[in-house]
N, C-alpha and C positions, 0 to 999 in steps of 0.2 A: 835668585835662581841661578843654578850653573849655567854657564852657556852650553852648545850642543857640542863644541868641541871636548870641552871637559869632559864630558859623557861619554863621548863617541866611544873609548878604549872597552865599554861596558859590552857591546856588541861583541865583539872579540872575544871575551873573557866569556859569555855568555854561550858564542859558536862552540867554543874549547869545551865548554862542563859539558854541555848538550853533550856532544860527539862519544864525551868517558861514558856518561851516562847509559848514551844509547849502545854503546858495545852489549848494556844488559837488558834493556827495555825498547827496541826498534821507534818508538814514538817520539823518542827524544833524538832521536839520531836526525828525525825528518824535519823536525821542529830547527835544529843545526844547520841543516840544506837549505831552511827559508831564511834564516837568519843571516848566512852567507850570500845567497842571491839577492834579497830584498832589502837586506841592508847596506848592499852593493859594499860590501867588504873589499873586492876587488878594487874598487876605485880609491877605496882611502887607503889600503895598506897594499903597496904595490908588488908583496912578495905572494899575494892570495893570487894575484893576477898571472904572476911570472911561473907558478906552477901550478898553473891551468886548475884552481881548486875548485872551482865551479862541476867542472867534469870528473876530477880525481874523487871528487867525495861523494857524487853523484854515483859512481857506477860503484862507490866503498859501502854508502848507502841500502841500495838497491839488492847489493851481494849479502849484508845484514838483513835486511828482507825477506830474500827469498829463502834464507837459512831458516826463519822462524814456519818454512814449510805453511803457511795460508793465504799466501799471493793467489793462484790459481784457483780454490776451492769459492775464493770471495769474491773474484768476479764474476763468477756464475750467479750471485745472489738472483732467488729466483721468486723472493717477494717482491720486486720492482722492474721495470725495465730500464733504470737511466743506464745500469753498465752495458743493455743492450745499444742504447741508442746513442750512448757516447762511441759506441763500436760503429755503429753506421755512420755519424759524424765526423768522426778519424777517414772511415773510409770516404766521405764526399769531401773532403780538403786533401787527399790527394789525388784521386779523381779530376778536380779544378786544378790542384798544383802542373799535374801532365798536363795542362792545355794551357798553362797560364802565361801572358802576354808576354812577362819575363823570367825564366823562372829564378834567376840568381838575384832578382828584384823580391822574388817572394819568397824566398829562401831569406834573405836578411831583416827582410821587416815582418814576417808575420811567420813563418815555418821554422824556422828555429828554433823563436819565443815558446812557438806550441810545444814541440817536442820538450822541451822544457816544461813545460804544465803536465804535459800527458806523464812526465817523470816521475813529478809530484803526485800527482793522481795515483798511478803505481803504488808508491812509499806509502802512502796514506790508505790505499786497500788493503796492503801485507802486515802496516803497523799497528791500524788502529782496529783492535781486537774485542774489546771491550768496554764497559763502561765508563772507568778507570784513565782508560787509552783517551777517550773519548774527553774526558776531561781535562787531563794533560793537553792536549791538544790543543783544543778551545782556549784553555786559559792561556798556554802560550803564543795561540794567534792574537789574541788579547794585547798580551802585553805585548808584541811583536808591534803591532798596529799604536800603540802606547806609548814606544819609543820614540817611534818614527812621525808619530805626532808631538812628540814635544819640540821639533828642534820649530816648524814652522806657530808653534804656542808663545813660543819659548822669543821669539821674533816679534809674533804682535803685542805681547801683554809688556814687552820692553820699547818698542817700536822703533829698533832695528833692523837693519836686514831687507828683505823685501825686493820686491820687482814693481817700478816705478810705469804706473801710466796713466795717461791723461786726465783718467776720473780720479785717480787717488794711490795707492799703494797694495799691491797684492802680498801678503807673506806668506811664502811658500819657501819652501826647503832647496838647498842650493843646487843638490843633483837628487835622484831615483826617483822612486814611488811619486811623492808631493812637491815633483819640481815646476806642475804647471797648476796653475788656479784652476783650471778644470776638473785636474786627475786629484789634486786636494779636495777639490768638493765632495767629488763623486766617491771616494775613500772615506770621506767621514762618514756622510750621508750613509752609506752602507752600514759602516759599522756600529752607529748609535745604535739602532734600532737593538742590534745583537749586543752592545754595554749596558742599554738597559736592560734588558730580558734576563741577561745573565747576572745582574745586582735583583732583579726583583724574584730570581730562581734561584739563588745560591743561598745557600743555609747559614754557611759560615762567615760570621763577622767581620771576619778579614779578608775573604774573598769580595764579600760586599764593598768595602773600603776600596779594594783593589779595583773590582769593576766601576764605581764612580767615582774614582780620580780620570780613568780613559774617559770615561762619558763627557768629563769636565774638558779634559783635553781634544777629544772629538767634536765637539760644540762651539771651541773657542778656537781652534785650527779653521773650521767651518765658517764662522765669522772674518776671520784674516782671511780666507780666501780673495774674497771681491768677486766670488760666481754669483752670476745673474742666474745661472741653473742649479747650483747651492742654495741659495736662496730657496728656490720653488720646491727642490727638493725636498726642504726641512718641511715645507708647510704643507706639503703632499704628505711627506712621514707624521705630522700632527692629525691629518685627515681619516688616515689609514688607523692609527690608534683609538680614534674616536669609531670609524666604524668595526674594529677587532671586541669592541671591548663588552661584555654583556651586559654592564650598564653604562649608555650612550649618550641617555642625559648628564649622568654623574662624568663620564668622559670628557665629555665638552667641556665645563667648571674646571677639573684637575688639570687637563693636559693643552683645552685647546686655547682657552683662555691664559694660562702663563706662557704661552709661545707665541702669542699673538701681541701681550706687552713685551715679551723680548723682543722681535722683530720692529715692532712700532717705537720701544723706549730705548733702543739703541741706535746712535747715529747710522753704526756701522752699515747694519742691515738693510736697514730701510732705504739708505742712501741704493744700497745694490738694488735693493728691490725696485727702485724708482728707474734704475737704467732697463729695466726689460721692457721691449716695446715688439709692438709686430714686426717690425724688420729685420730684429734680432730673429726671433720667433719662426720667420718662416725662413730665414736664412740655414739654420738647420734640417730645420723641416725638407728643404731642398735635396739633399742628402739622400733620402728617402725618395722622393720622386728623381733620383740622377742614376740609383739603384735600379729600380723597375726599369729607366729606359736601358739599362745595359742589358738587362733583359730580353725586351722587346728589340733589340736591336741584335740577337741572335744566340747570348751569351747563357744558355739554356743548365750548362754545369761551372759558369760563371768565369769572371775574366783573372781565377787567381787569386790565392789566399796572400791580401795585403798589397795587390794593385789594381785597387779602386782607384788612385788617384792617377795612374798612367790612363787608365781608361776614361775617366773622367776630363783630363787633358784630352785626350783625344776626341773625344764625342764630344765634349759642352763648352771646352776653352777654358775650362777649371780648373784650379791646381791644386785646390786643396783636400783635406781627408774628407770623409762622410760627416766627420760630426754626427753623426745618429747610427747607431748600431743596426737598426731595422732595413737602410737602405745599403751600410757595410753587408750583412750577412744575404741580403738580395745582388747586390754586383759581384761580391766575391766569390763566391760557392753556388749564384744562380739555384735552380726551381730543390736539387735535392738537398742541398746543406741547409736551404731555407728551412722544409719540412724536418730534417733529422734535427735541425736548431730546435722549432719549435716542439715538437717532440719530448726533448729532453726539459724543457722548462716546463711543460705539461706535467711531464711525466717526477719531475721533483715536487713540482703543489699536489698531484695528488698523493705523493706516499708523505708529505708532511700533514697534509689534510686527515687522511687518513688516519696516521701515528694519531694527531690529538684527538680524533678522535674517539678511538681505543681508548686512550687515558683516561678522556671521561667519562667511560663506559667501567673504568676500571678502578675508578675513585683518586686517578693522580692526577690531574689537572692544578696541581700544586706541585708537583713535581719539577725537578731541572727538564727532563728531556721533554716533556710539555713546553715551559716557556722557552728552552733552544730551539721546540719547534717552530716557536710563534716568531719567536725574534727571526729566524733565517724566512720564513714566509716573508716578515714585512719588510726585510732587507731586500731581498729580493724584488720582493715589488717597488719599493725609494729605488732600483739603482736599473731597474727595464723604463720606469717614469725619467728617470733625469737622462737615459740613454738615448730618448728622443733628440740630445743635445751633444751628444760625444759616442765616439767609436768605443773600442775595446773588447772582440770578439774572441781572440787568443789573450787576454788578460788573466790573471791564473784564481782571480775570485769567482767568476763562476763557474767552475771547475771542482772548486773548495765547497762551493755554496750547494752544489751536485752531488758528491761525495756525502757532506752532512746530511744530507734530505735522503741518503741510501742508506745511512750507517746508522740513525734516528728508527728508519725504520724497522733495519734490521736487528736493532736492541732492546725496541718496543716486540716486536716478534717473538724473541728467544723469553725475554721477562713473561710475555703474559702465559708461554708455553709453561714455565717453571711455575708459576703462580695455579696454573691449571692442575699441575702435577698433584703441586703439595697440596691443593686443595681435596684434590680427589686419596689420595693418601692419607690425609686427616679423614675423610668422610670413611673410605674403607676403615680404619682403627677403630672409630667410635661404632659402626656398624657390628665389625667382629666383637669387641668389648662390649 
């Protein structure tokens, strides 16, 4: 196996094609701007850093965007509300921002980062036009997430590298995305759900290849972790599978039973799995009850996007993050960013719910955009379950995972309108004739 060094220049070379490409097709240009942020290009090639290429290609991006003239018309999408309620949501995180205990505190750790997502989110409303788009997309976040899984694979399957602690060895990645065992877990866990869905939906035999080599790398990143909420998470996403599936007895045999020898016939795992105890358990859980009391304690449009833990100093003697999303998005954004959060996560299961269900009303329930719908449902629900144990409220996956659940629907909408048409255009001919 090359080491991640050798490879690394591949990102690079990757940003570059992306960028020529997207001068012609906007999807590939957005696909370039993740590739440069997430692969924190910045950090390894010090010339991305020294001019400012994070912002310069951002706003070079955005200007290719809005030239493709369907930024504007596609936020209005008026089959769904998530563009309304990420509009409400924007508005209750500056809302909280004006009142926030600091605000040059919450301007660097959590308003920045967002404005940055909300960029992304833009690119991906103006780029992603079609089916086509939609693909490109996908398979590029794929591989994206592919990459950057292999440098901490790439560590355990040689058993180098790593973050050394008392129970044993975590391998995780040296800086970005997968530089802490938790944000590795909670990255894989996500993402299997959507490698597999997209090998068991994609037609073409090489795309199949493609998506379970990530599977294999997302599983085995998953295992180097040493998350104790990794762990749960995978066996949550085995749980989930089993109840998705419309045959549940057959489920159980195929999926829950070979995860169940993987987790038991592997040292690695089981060793994790054997470190979760109540303590741990409700030590996150805490998170959530340190939420509500900043609440109760007066903080009603919350104490500021991303100083939970000033307030948490202050009120409990606490210093550390929420570890659980549920009691982040309750202390930071207080009563209305809570509601406009939940809202939108509502409001994306039902337009995925919905979309598959169309499909099988339509005979495609074998379809790609059926199982992309299935895979981001059950991604979604792995990564709200393992959230119980870590933050990540301005993280730009659910944001991506919002987007698909609006662009799913809006593709399922336009097809079955077209399928309607020509349907009724054949019935007129054979009528006239």
């Amino acid at each position: 196996m090359p080491s991640p060094d050798d490879i690394r220049i591949l990102s690079v070379a990757a940003f570059i094609l992306l960028m020529i490409m997207g001068m012609k097709r906007p999807v590939w240009a957005v696909l370039a701007y993740m590739v440069l942020v997430y692969c924190k290009l910045s950090a390894y090639y010090p010339v991305f850093a020294a001019m400012q290429a994070e912002a310069v290609f951002a706003i070079i991006i955005l200007a290719r965007v809005l030239l493709g003239g369907e930024l504007f018309s596609r936020l209005s999408l008026k089959n769904n509300k998530i563009n309304q309620y990420l509009l409400l949501f924007v508005l209750c995180v500056m809302l909280s921002y004006a009142v926030a205990w600091d605000r040059q505190y919450s301007w660097d750790m959590a308003v920045y980062h967002f404005i940055k997502v909300l960029t992304l989110y833009l690119m991906l409303v103006g780029a992603v036009l079609n089916r086509q788009d939609l693909y490109v997309f996908f398979i590029g976040l794929m591989l994206m997430f592919g990459y950057l899984a292999y440098e901490p694979t790439y560590y355990f399957m040689t058993g180098t590298g790593g973050s050394t602690q008392v129970y044993g060895i975590n391998y995780i990645a040296e800086i970005g995305l997968l530089s802490g065992h938790v944000a590795l877990a909670n990255n894989m866990n996500q993402m299997i759900p959507l490698a597999l869905f997209s090998f068991l939906g994609f037609k073409s035999r090489t795309l199949k290849i493609v998506a379970f080599a990530c599977l294999t790398m997302f599983v085995l990143s998953l295992m180097g972790s040493g998350s104790r909420g990794g762990v749960a998470g995978f066996a949550f996403f085995g749980m989930l599978m089993i109840y998705f599936s419309r045959n549940r007895t057959k489920a159980l045999i195929l999926v829950g039973i070979p995860l169940l020898i993987l987790v038991l016939a592997t040292g690695r795992m089981s060793s994790t799995l054997s470190r979760i105890d109540s303590d741990a358990v409700w030590g996150r859980l805490v998170g959530l009850t340190h939420g509500i009391g900043m609440l109760q304690r007066g903080n009603i449009i919350g104490v500021g996007p991303g100083c939970f833990p000033l307030a948490r100093r202050s009120y409990f003697d606490y210093k550390m993050e929420s570890h659980n999303i549920y009691g982040q998005v309750i202390g930071d954004l207080g009563i209305p960013g809570t509601l406009c959060w939940g809202l939108l996560v509502y409001a994306a299961f039902q337009s995925l719910s919905r979309s598959k269900q169309r499909l099988k009303e339509e005979g495609k329930a074998d379809s790609f955009l059926f199982f992309l719908a299935q895979g981001v449902q059950i991604s979604l629900l792995v990564r709200l379950f393992v959230s119980l144990g870590s933050h990540g409220l301005y993280y730009f996956y659910w944001y991506v995972m919002f987007f698909l659940s609006a662009v799913i629907s809006d593709l399922v909408e336009k097809e079955s309108l077209v399928d309607e048409e020509e349907k009724g255009l054949a019935e007129g001919i054979y009528e006239y004739s």
